[in-house]
Structure formats: C-alpha cells, structure tokens
N, C-alpha and C positions, 0 to 999 in steps of 0.2 A: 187713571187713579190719581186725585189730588198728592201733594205733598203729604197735606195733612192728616193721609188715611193711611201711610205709610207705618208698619211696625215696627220703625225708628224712635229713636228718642235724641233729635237734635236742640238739648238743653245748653249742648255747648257752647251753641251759637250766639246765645243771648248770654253767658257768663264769661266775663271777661277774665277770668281767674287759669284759662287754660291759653291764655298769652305766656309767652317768657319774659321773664323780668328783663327791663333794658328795652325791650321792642317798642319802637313809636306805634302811637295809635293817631288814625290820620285824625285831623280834628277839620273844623271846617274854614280855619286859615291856608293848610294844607292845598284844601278842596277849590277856594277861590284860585290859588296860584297855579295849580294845576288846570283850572278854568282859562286862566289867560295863556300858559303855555300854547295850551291847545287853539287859541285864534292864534297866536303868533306862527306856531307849525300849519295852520292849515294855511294863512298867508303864504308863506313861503313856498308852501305848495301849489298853489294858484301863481305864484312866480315862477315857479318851477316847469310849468307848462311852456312858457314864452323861448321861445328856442335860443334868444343871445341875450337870457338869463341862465338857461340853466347847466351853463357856464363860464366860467370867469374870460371873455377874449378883450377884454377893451382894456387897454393901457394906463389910460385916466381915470380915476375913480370918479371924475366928475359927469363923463358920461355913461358909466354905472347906474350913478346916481336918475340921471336924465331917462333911461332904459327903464328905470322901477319904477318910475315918475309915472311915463310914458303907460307900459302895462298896467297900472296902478289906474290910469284915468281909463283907459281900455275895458278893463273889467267891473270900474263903477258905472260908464255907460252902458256896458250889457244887459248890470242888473235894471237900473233906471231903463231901460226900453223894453225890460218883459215884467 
C-alpha cells in the first residue's frame, strides 16, 4: 500500500510550525558543505585502506606527505585503467 493510501494524516511534515523555536533548518549552504565533507571523509577512507597510512609510523612528516602522494597516484591510476 502506497504512502499516500495510508489513514494518516502527515500534514506535519510539510508545516514548519511544529519545529521548536531556535532549531536550525538545514538550508542549502548547509547541504553543499556537508557535500564536501563527505568527499573529504571518503578520501580519507580510500587512504585509510593503504596499510602505512592507516597509521601514523613515519617520523618525518615529510615522508607522510610522499605515502599520500604515493597512494594518492595509486588510486587515480586504478580509476584511469578501468
């Protein structure tokens, strides 16, 4: 059975008046930022895979840096060959 055949009456959903005062309502700046979060967490996650990333063992930040570089061209050659 649809939603819409249901003997509900979900008028609330569309009236904004059953918010509490003070509550943010997301808007669509909101929406965009939570948009980039979400590629920057799933990066991370795709780093998070590489086994002397997904922990901190190198002394130098500089070969950190070289390690992300590293997995980073890894994972754009993967996509670029399929």
């Amino acid at each position: 059975m649809p939603i819409w055949e249901f003997p509900f009456n979900f008028d609330f959903i569309q009236r904004p008046d059953w918010i509490r005062p003070g509550t943010r309502v997301v808007n669509e700046l909101d929406l965009g930022r939570a948009l980039e979060r979400w590629i920057v967490e799933r990066t991370f996650g795709w780093l998070g895979r590489c086994r002397r990333l997904s922990k901190d063992y190198e002394q130098n930040p500089a070969s950190s840096e070289a390690f992300v570089c590293l997995a980073m061209t890894r994972l754009m050659a993967r996509r670029l060959a399929t």
